[in-house]
N, C-alpha and C positions, 0 to 999 in steps of 0.2 A: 598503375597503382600496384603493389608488390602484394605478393599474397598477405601477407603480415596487415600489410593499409585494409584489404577486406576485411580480413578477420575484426578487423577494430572497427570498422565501420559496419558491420554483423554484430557485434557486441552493443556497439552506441543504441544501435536500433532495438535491440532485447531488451534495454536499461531502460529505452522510456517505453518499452512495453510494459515492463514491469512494474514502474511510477506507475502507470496507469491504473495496472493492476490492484497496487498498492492504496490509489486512492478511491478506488473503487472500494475496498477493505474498510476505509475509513471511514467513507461514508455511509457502508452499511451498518458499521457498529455507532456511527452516532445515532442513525434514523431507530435502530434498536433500545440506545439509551433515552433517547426522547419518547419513544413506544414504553417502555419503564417508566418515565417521570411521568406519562399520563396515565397508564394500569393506576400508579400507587395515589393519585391523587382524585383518581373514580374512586379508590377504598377508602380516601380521608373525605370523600362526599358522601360515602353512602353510608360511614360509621357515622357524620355529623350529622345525618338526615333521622337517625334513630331515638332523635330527641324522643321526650314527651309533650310537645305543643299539640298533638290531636287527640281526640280521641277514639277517633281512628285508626291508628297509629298499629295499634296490634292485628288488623286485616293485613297490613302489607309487611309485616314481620320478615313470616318465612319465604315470600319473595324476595324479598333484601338483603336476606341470609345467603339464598339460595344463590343471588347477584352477586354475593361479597366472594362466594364459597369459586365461585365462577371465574372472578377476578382475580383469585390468588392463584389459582391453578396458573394462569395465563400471564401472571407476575411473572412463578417459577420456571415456567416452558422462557420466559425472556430469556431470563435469568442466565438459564442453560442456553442458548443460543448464543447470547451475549459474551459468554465463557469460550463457543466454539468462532466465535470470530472474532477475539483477540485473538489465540492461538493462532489464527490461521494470516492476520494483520501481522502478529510477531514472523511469519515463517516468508510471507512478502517480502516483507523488511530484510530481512537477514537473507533471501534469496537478491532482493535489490541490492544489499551491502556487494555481496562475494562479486555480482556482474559487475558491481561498480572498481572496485579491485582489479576481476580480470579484463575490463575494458580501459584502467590507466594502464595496468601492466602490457597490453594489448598495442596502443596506442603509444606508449614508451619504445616497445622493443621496430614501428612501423615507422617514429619518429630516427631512430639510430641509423635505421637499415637507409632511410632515404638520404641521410644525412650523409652518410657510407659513401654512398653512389655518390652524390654531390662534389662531395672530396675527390672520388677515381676522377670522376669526369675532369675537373681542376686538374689535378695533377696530371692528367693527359695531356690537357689542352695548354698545360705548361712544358711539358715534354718533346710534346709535337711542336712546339713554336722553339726549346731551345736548339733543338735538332736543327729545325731549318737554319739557324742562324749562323750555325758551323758547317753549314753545307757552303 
């Protein structure tokens, strides 16, 4: 294998390191949006929990407050987390784009080079035969 054929086989192998990578990416930003759709849906339980049907109701107030007050923080910390691994999913991506570029370019210039050889060898082994034949 010609140095060129490594090189593209060193690249192929980066690319699905970095699919890897990539979907690793992806699956942390869903496991985070799904962490999101339940934060906001403890907050649409414990706004609808502050009916008036008891009358109890105002002992567990500033618990529920303090619960709700709890939950938004931990929405926003998503939120922002959420923000730093798309960025980081987008920089995957675009780093899996460029491998995938330099490993056709890679693999283009390993496919030429053997092709190259192919052809000398041919045209040898047509040389060396028309030679003999004038001998």
């Amino acid at each position: 294998m010609s140095g060129e054929g490594t090189r593209a086989a060193r690249l192929e192998r980066l690319q699905s390191v970095q699919l890897r990578k990539r979907q690793v990416e992806e699956w942390r930003l869903a496991e985070l949006k799904r962490e999101g759709i339940a934060l906001a849906a403890l907050s649409v339980e414990i706004l609808q929990s502050l009916g008036d049907q008891s009358l109890l109701q105002g002992l567990f107030l500033e618990a529920k407050a303090t619960t709700l007050r709890r939950n938004e923080v931990k929405i926003v910390a998503n939120r922002s987390i959420q923000v730093q691994a798309e960025l980081r999913l987008r920089e995957a991506q675009g780093i899996e784009k460029r491998l995938e570029r330099a490993c056709e370019e890679a693999r283009g210039v390993a496919d030429q080079i053997d092709e190259r050889t192919e052809l000398d060898l041919a045209l040898q082994d047509y040389l060396t035969a028309a030679n003999a034949s004038f001998e």
